[in-house]
C-alpha positions as CSV (number, residue, x, y, z in Angstrom):
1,X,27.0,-72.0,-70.0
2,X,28.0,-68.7,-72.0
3,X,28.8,-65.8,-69.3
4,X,26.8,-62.6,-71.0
5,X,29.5,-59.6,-71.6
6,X,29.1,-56.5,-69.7
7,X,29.9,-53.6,-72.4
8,X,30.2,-50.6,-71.0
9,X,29.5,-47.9,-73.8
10,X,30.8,-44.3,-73.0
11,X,30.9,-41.0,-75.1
12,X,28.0,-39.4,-77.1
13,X,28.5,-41.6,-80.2
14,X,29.5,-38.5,-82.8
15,X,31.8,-40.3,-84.8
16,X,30.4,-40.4,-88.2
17,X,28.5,-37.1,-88.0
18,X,31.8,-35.2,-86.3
19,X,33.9,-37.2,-89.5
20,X,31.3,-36.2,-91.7
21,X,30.8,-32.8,-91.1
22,X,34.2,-31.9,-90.6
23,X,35.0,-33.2,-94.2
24,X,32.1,-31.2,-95.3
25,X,33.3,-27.9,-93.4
26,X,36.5,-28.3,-95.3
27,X,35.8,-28.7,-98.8
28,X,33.1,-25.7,-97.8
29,X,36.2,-23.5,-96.8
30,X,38.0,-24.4,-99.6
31,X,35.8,-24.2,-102.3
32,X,35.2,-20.5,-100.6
33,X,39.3,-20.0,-100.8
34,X,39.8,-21.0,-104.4
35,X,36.7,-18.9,-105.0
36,X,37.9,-15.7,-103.2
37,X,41.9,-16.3,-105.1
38,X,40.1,-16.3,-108.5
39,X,38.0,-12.9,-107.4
40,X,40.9,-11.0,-106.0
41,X,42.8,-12.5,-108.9
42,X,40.0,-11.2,-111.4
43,X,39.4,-7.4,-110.0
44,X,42.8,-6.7,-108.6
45,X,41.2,-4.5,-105.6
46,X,44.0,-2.3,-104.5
47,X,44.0,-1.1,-100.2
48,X,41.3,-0.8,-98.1
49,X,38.6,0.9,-100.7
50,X,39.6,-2.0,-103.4
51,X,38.6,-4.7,-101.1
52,X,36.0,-3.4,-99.0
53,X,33.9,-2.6,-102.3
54,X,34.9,-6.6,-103.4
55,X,33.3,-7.5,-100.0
56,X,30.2,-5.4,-100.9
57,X,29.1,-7.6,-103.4
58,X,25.8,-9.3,-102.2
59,X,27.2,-13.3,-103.1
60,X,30.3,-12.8,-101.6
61,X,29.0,-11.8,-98.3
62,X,26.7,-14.9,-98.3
63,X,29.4,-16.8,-99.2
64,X,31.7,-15.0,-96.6
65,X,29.2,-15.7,-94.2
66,X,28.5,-18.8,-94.7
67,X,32.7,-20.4,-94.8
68,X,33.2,-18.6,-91.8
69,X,30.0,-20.2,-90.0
70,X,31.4,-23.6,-91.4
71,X,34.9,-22.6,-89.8
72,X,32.9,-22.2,-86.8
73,X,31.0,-25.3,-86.9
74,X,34.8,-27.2,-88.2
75,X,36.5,-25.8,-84.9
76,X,33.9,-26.7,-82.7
77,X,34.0,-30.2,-83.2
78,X,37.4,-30.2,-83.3
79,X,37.5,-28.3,-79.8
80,X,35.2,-30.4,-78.6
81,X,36.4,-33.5,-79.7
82,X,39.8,-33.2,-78.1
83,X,38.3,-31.4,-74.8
84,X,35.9,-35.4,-74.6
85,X,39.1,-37.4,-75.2
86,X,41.5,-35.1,-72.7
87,X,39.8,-33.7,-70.0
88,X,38.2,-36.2,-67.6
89,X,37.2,-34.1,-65.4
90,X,33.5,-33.2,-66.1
91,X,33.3,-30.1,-64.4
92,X,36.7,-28.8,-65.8
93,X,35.4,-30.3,-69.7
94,X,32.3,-28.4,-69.4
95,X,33.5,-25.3,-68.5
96,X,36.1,-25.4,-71.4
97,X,33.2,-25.9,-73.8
98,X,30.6,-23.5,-72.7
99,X,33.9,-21.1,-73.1
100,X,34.7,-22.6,-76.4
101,X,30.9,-21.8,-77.7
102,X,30.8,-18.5,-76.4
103,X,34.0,-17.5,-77.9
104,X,32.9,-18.6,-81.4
105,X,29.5,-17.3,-81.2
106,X,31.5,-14.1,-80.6
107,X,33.5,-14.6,-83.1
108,X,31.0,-15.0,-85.4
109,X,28.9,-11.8,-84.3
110,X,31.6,-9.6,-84.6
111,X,32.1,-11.0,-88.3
112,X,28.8,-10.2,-88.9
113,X,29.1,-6.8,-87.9
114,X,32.3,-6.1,-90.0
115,X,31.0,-7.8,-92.8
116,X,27.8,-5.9,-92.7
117,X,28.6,-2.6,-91.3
């Protein structure tokens, strides 16, 4: 007679997705970063006035906005990702998160307003 195994499964399962999007986030980010060395390497902005008029360009806000969301995204599931595998304590783990997602939804608020002010 064959004794059934009991498998206990814990976790939410993210392991491809987390992988995969934090792979995508990166090349994201540095697609952005080569982008933005070629641009200040092409107009040569000099102080504040130099760069803030580079920023002004409509494509390069988009694209501003849109690396730092994936930074956002990318540090998340990091964050997150240690915080499941290091703190057992569920109470402690949660708290830690909800302050990791308010922080970054901060974060990206207030580049928002300096990036459209």
């Amino acid at each position: 007679m064959v004794k059934p195994v009991n498998r206990i499964i814990t976790g939410a399962h993210y392991g491809l997705r987390d992988w995969l999007m934090q792979r995508i986030t990166a090349v994201m980010m540095a697609v952005y970063t080569g982008s933005l060395i070629v641009l200040v390497a092409v107009y040569r902005p000099e102080g504040y006035e130099g760069f803030k008029s580079l920023f002004s360009i409509q494509w390069v806000k988009i694209a501003s906005l849109l690396c730092f969301a994936g930074l956002c995204w990318h540090a998340w599931v990091g964050v997150r990702n240690v915080l499941m595998d290091y703190v057992h304590p569920m109470f402690i783990r949660l708290t830690l998160q909800v302050m990791c997602i308010v922080a970054l939804l901060g974060y990206l608020i207030w580049f928002l307003d300096i990036l459209w002010d």
